[in-house]
C-alpha positions in Angstrom: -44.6 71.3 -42.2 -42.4 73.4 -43.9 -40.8 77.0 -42.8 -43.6 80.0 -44.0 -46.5 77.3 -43.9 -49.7 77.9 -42.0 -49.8 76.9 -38.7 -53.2 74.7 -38.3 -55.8 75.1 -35.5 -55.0 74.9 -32.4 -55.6 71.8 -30.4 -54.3 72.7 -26.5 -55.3 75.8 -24.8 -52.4 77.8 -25.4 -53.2 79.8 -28.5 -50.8 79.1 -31.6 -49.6 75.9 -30.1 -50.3 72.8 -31.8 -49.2 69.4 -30.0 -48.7 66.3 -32.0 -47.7 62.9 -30.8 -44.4 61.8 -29.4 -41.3 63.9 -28.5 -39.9 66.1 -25.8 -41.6 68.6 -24.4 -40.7 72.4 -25.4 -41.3 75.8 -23.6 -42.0 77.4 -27.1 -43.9 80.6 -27.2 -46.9 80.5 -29.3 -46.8 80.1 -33.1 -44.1 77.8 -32.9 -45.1 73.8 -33.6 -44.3 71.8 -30.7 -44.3 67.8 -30.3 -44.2 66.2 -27.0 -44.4 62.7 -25.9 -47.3 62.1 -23.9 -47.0 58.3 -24.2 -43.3 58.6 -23.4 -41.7 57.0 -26.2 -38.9 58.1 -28.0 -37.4 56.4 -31.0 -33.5 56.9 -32.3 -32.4 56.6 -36.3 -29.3 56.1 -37.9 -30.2 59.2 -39.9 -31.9 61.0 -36.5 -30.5 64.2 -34.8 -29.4 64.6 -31.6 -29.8 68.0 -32.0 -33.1 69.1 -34.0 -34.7 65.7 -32.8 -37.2 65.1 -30.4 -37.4 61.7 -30.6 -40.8 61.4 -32.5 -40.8 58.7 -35.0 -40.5 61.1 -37.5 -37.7 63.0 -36.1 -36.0 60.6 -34.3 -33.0 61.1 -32.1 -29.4 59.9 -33.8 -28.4 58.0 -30.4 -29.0 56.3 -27.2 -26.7 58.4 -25.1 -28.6 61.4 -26.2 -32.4 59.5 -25.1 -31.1 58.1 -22.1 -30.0 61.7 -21.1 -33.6 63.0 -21.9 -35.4 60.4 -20.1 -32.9 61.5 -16.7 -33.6 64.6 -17.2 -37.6 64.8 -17.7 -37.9 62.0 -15.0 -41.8 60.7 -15.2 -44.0 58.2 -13.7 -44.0 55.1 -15.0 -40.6 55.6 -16.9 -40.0 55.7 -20.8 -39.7 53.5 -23.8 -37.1 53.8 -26.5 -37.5 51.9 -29.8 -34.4 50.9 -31.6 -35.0 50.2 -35.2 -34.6 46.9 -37.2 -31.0 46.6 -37.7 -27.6 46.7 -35.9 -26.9 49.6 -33.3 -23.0 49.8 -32.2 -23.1 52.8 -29.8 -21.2 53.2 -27.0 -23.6 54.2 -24.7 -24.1 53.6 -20.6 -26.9 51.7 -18.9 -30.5 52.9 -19.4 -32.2 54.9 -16.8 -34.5 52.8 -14.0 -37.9 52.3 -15.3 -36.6 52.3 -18.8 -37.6 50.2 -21.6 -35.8 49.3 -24.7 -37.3 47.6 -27.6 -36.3 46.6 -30.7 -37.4 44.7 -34.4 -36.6 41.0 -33.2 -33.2 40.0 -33.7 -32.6 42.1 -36.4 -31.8 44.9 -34.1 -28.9 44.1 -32.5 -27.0 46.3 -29.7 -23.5 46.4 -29.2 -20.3 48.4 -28.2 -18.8 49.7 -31.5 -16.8 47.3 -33.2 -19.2 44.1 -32.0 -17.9 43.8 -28.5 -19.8 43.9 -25.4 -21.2 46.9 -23.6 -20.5 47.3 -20.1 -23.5 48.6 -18.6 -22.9 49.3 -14.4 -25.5 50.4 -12.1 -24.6 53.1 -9.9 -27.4 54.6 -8.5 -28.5 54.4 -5.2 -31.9 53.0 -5.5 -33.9 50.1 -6.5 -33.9 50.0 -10.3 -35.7 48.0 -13.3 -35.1 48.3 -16.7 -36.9 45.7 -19.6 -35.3 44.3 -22.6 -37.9 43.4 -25.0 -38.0 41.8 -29.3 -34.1 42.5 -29.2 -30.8 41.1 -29.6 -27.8 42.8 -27.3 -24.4 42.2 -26.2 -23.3 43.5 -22.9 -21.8 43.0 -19.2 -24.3 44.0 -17.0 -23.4 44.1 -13.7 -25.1 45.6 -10.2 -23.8 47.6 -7.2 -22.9 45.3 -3.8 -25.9 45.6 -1.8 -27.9 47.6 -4.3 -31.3 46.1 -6.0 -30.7 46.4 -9.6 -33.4 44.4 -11.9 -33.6 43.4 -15.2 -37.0 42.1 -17.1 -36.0 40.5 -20.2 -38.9 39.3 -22.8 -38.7 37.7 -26.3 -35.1 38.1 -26.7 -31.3 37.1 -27.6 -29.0 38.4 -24.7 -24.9 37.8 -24.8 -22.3 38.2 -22.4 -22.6 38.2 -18.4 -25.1 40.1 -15.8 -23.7 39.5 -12.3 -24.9 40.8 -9.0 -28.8 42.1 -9.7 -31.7 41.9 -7.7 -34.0 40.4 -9.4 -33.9 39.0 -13.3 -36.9 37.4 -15.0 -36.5 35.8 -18.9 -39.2 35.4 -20.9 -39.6 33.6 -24.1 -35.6 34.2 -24.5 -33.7 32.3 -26.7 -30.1 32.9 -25.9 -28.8 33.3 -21.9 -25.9 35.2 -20.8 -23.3 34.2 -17.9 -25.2 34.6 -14.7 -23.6 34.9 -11.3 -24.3 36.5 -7.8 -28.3 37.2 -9.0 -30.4 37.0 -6.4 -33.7 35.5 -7.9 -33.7 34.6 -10.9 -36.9 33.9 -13.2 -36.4 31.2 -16.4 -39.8 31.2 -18.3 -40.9 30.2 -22.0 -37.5 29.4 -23.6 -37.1 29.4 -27.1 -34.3 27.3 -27.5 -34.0 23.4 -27.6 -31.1 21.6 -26.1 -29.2 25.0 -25.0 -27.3 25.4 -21.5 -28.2 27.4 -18.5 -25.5 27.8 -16.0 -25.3 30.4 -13.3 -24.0 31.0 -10.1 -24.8 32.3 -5.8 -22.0 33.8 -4.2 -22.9 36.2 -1.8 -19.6 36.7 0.1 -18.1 37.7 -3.5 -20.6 40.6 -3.6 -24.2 40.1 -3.7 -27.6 42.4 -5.1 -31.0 42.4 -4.2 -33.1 43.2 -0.6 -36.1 40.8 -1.7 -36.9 37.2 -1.4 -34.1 35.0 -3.0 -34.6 31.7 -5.5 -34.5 30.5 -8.6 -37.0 29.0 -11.1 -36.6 27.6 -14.3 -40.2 26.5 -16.0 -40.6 24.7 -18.6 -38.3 24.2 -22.0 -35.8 21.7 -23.3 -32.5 21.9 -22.1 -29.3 20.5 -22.7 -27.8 21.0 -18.9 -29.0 23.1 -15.9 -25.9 24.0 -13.8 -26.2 25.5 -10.8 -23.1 26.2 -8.2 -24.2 28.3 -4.9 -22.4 28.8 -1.4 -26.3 29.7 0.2 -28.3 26.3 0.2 -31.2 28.4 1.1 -31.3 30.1 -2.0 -32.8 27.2 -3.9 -33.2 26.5 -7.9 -36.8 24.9 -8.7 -37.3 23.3 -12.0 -40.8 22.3 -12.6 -42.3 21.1 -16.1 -38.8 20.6 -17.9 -37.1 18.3 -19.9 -33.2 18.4 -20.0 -30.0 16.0 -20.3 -28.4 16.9 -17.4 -29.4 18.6 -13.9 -26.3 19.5 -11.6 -25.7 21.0 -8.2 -22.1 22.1 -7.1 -21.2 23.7 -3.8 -23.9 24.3 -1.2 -26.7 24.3 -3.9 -30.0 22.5 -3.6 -31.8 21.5 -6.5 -35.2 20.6 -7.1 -36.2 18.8 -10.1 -40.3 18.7 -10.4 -42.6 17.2 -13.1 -39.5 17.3 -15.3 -37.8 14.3 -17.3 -34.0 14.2 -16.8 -32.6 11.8 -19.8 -28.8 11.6 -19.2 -27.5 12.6 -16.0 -28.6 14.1 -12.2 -25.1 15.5 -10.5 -25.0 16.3 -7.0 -21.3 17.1 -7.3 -20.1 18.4 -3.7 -20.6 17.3 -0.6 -23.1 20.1 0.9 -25.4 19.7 -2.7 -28.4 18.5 -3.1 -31.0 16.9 -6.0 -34.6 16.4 -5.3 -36.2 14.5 -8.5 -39.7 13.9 -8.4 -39.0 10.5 -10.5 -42.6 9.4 -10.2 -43.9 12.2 -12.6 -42.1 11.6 -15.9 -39.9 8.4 -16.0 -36.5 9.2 -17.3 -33.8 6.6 -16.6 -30.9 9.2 -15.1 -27.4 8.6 -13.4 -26.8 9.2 -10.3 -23.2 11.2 -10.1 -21.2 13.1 -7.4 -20.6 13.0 -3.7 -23.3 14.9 -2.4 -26.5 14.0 -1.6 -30.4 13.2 -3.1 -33.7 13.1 -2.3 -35.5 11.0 -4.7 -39.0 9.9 -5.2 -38.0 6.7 -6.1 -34.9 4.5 -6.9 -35.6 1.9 -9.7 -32.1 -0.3 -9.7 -31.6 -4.8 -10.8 -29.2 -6.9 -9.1 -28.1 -10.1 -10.1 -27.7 -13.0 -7.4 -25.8 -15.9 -8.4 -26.8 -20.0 -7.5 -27.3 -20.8 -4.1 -28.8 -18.1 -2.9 -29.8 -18.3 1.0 -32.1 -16.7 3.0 -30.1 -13.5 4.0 -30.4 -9.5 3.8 -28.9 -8.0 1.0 -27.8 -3.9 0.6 -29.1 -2.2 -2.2 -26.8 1.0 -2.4 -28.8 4.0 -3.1 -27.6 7.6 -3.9 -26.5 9.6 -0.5 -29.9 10.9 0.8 -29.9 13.6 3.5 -29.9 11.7 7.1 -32.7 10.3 8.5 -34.4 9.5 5.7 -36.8 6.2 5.9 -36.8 4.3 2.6 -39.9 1.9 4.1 -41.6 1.4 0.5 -39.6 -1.3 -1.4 -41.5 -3.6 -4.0 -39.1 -6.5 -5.3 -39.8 -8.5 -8.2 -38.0 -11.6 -8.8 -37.2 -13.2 -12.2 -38.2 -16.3 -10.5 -41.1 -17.5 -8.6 -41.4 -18.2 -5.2 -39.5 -15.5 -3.6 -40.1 -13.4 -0.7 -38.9 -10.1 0.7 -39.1 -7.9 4.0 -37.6 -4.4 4.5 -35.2 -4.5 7.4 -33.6 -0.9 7.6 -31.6 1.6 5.5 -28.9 4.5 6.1 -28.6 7.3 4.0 -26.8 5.8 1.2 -28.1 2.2 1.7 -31.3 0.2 2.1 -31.2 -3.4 3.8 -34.0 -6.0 2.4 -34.8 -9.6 3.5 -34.6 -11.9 0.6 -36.3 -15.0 1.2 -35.9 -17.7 -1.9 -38.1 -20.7 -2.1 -37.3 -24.1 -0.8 -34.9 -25.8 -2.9 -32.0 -25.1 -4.9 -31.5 -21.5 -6.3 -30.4 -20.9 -9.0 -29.4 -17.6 -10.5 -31.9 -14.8 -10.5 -32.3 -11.3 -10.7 -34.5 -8.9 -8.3 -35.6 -5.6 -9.4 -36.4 -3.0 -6.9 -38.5 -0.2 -6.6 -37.7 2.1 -3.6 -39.4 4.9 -2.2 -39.3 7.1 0.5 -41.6 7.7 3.3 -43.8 11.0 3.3 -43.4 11.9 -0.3 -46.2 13.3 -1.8 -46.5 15.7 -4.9 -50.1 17.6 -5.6 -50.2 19.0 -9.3 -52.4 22.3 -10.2 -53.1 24.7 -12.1 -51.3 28.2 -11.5 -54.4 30.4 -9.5 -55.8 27.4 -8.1 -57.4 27.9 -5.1 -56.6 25.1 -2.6 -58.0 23.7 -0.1 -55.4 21.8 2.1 -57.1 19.1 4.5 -55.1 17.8 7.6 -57.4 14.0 8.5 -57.0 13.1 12.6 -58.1 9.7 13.6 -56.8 7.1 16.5 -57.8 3.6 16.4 -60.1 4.6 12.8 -62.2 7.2 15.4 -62.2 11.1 14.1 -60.4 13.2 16.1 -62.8 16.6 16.4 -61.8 19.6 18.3 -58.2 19.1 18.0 -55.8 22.7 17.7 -54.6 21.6 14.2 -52.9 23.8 12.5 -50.7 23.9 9.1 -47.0 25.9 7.9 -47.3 27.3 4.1 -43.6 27.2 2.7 -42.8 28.6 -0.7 -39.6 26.7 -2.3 -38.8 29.4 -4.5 -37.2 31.9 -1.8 -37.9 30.2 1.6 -40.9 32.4 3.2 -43.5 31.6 5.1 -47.4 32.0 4.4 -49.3 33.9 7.4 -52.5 34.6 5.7 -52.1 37.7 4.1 -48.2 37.6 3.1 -45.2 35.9 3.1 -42.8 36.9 5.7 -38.9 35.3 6.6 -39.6 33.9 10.0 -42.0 30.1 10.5 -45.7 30.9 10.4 -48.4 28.8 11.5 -51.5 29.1 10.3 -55.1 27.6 12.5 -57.5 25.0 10.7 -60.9 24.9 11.4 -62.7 21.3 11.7 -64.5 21.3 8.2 -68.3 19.8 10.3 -67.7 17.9 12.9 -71.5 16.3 12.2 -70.7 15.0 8.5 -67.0 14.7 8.4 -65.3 14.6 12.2 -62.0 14.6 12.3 -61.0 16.9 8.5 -59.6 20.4 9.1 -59.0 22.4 6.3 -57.4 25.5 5.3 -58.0 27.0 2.1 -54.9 28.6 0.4 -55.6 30.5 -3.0 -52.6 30.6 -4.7 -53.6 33.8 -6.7 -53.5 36.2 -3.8 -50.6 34.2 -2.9 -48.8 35.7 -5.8 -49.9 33.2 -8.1 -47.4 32.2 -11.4 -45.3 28.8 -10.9 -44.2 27.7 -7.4 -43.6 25.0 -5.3 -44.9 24.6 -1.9 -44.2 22.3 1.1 -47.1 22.2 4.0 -46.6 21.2 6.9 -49.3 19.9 9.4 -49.5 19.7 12.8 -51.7 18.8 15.6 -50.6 20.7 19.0 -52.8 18.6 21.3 -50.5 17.2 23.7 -49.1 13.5 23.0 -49.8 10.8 21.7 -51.9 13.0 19.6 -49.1 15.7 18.4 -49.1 14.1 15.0 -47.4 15.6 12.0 -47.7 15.2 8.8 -46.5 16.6 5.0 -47.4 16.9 1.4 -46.1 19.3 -1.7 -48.3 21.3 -3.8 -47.0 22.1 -7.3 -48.6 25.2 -9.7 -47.6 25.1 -12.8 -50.2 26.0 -16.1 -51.7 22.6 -17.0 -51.0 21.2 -13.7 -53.7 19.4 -13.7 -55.3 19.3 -10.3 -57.5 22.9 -11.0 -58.5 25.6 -12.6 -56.7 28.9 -13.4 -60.0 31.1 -14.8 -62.6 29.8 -12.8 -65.9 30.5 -15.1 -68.8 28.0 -15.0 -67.4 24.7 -15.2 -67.6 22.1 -12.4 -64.9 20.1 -10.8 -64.3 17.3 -8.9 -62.1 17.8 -6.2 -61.3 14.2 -4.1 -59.4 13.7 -0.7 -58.3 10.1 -0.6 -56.4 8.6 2.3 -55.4 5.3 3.1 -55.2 3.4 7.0 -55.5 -0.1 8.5 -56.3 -2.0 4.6 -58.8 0.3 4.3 -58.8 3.5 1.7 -61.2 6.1 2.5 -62.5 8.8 -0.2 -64.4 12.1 0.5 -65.8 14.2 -2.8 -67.2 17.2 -3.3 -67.9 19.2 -6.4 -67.0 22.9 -7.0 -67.9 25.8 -9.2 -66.3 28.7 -9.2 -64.2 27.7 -6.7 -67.5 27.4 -4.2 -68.4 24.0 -2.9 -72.1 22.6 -4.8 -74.5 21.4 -2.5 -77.5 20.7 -5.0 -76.5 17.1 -5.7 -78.8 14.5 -4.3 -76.5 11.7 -4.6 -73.1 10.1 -6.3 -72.1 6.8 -7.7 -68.6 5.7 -7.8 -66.2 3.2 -9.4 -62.7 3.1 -9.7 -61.2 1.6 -12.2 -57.4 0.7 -13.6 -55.7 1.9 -17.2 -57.7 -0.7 -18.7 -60.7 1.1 -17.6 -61.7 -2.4 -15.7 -63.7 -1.7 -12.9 -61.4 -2.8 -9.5 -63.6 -1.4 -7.0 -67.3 -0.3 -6.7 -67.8 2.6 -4.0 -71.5 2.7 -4.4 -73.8 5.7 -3.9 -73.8 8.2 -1.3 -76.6 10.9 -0.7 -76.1 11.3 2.7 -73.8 13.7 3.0 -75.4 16.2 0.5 -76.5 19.1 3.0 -72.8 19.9 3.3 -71.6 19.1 -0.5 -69.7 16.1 0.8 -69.8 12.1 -0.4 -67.7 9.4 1.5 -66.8 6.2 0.5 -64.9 3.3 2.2 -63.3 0.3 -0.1 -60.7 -2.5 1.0 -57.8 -1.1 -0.1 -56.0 -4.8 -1.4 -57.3 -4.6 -5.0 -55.6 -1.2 -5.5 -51.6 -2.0 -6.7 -49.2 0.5 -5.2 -47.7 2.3 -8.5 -49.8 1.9 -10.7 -52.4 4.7 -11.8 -56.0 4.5 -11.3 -59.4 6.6 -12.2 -62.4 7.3 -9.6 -65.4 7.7 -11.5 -67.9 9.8 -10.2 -71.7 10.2 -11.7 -73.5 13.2 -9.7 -77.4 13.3 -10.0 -79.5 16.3 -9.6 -83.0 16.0 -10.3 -83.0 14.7 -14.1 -79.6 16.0 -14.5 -76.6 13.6 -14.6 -72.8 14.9 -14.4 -69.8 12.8 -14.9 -66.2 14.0 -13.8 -62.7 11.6 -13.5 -60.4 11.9 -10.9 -56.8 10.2 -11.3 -54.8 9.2 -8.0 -51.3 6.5 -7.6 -51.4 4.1 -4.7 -48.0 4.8 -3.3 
């Protein structure tokens, strides 16, 4: 509008004013135009004015310095955005207000100190802070106050130099990482690069930021290395749906590797470390490297044994694994016929097998063996799944009913405990109930719904315990991962049916109980199932029959000798549901272990 023009109607209540989109807010008396920003969003120009401006996108403000000193100044709920344009800024300008967000053009806008060189941003405020990073590229050293809770949000972007001691930092379809030390949980999703490194560091005693939950997650993407080095082994890195060339662990830090394939190497470097590499998911062949310790899902390893060969126990050296653990699951295969084996015992670093050749001279032959620990099972599901966890109590193949059963929720990415409404520091136990003691004695269940759990990608480690007094105090233990496409649910819930199985095995026998759910409620309208299971051939290796028995409560059980079904390998129940006319189908994968 230009100077002597005629002012156009109205459109607040004060007479003469007319408000228009974006900018600062002005106490002008009436008859002058005024812009404010009632979607608080200001925009900066290299041809703005700090001055005139008000930040509009038509009259933009010349710099950062001077936005960032409107936004503290005109505080507001929900805090303010500031839109860099598509090209390179050098300013030097301090760190954005809390609750600020800056966004650019994609790379093309490109924030630095003048000259190219790094900002230094410090936090220095007294309270919890956020600010978001969003479609930029940026150079700086951002750094947090000792004992402050400083957090940064960082989405579709390309981010240089260091950010040490923050709260809380999440990445989000990033393609390039800064130096990370001292953050105290740390978020990795959606990269954009392939074959880059991510190496950061936990140092608490150095200076440390955040009051929340600690841990780390990286999901997803295709690394080159993941380093981590961390004096606090309870502030843990999780790594679930990865693929990378090398996973390493220095100092105190424990490192678990899930549904990820690790090509080159796996370094527990230091003596207090530790690896956990659920092997069984994707096959990578990996090195073992470093002093410190492992907890692996399997060891796959071929010795040669020259001619002559008596019957004797060998040692078959496997990485350091944490004391106590009990590597009872070794399959051998020979080169030759006519061998036998027994597991005798293991330590820690070494696992002690019987081999017994056959009669005759030996000569030289080679044994390959597949080790696994005891009590290491991984669940797979989708993120928002809700779960229902079943703990089965039987003595002598008799159910167990009215047993105090109860189950401990812990989440791997910070260390809490469930309690059924929140997770809290300190060990929570949660009751089961018995799911009908009438039509399936002896199964209690608790049913955990991982989206009012906080949902998104997460590990977590039950624990189940019956607190009847011995010999009936049994425990027991399984892992449930969430990541999208896990496989073992349903994120939106809609319409569709599932097959949700429970499959245990005991004295030769292996035991199956199915039900069917919809919208995450059990169906109860089937009047019977058929079942098969049946190998990667799709041969059939065991017919379960039908089951229409159990249909007032939604459940179907089946009992099969368990011989035909080859530890390792992957197998397919095949369920067909009738109702009425109506016949359903559904699949259901398990691995004999």
């Amino acid at each position: 509008m230009a100077a002597g023009d005629a002012l156009p109607p109205a459109t607040g209540t004060t007479p003469g004013v007319v408000i228009l989109g974006e900018g600062v807010p002005k106490n002008n008396p009436p008859g002058v135009l005024a812009l404010r920003s009632e979607c608080g969003v200001f925009h900066v120009a290299e041809d703005g004015d700090d001055i005139a401006g008000d930040g509009s996108l038509t009259n933009p403000f010349k710099t950062l310095t001077k936005a960032f000193a409107v936004i503290t100044a005109n505080p507001k709920p929900g805090g303010y955005e500031v839109v860099l344009p598509g090209c390179p800024w050098e300013e030097n300008v301090g760190i954005p207000p809390p609750g600020t967000r800056l966004r650019g053009h994609g790379q093309r806008s490109y924030l630095t100190n003048i000259g190219g060189t790094p900002l230094t941003w410090q936090e220095g405020g007294t309270d919890a802070g956020l600010i978001t990073l969003e479609d930029l590229a940026i150079s700086a050293n951002l750094t947090g106050r000792d004992g402050g809770d400083f957090n940064v949000d960082v989405n579709h972007a390309w981010v240089y130099g260091s950010f040490a001691r923050l709260g809380g930092v999440k990445f989000d379809s990033v393609a390039a990482y800064p130096a990370l030390s001292n953050i105290h949980s740390l978020e990795v999703r959606n990269t954009r690069t392939r074959g880059a490194s991510l190496q950061f560091t936990y140092s608490p005693s150095a200076g440390g930021n955040g009051l929340g939950p600690t841990g780390h997650l990286v999901d997803g993407g295709s690394w080159g290395s993941i380093v981590y080095n961390s004096e606090d082994a309870s502030n843990e890195l999780v790594i679930v749906g990865a693929t990378m060339i090398t996973a390493r662990a220095d100092g105190a830090a424990v490192v678990r590797v899930r549904a990820s394939r690790v090509t080159g190497n796996l370094v527990s470097n230091d003596g207090g470390s530790l690896i956990e590499y659920d092997q069984m998911v994707h096959r990578g062949t990996p090195s073992y490297l470093g002093s410190g310790r492992f907890s692996l899902s399997e060891i796959l390893q071929t010795e040669s044994y020259v001619p002559g060969f008596i019957d004797s126990n060998v040692t078959v050296c496997v990485p350091r694994h944490p004391a106590g653990t009990i590597f009872d699951r070794v399959f051998v295969n020979f080169s030759r016929a006519g061998f036998g084996y027994e597991y005798v015992s293991n330590t820690d670093s070494d696992v002690v097998i019987r081999i017994i050749p056959p009669p005759g001279p030996v000569p030289a032959f080679t044994a390959t063996y597949l080790i696994r620990p005891r009590l290491f099972m991984f669940v797979y599901h989708d993120v928002g799944y809700n779960l229902r966890l079943r703990f089965m109590l039987r003595m002598g193949g008799a159910p167990l009913t009215a047993q105090p059963a109860f189950v401990r929720i812990q989440r791997r990415s910070n260390g809490e405990w469930w309690d059924g409404a929140a997770w809290v520091p300190a060990v929570a136990s949660i009751p089961m109930i018995e799911e009908s003691a009438l039509l399936l004695p002896g199964s209690y269940i608790y049913d955990f719904n991982q989206a009012a759990a906080g949902g998104g990608s997460d590990e977590y480690h039950c624990y189940f315990f019956n607190n009847a007094a011995a010999p009936l105090n049994v425990v027991d233990e399984e892992t449930h991962v969430f990541k999208p496409g896990g496989g073992g649910g349903s994120g939106s819930v809609g319409n569709e049916r599932r097959i949700q199985p429970v499959i245990g095995e005991k004295n030769g026998v292996l035991e199956l109980v199915f039900w069917i759910e919809e919208g995450g409620r059990r169906v109860i309208d089937y009047d019977s199932v058929t079942a098969v299971i049946v190998d990667g051939a799709s041969s059939i290796v065991a017919t379960l029959g039908t089951d229409g028995t159990d249909t007032v409560d939604g459940l179907f059980q089946f009992v099969t000798p368990v011989a035909p079904i080859q530890r390792g390998k992957s197998y397919v129940v095949r369920v067909t549901a009738t109702r009425g006319l109506q016949v359903d189908s559904f699949n259901a994968g398990f691995v004999r272990y």
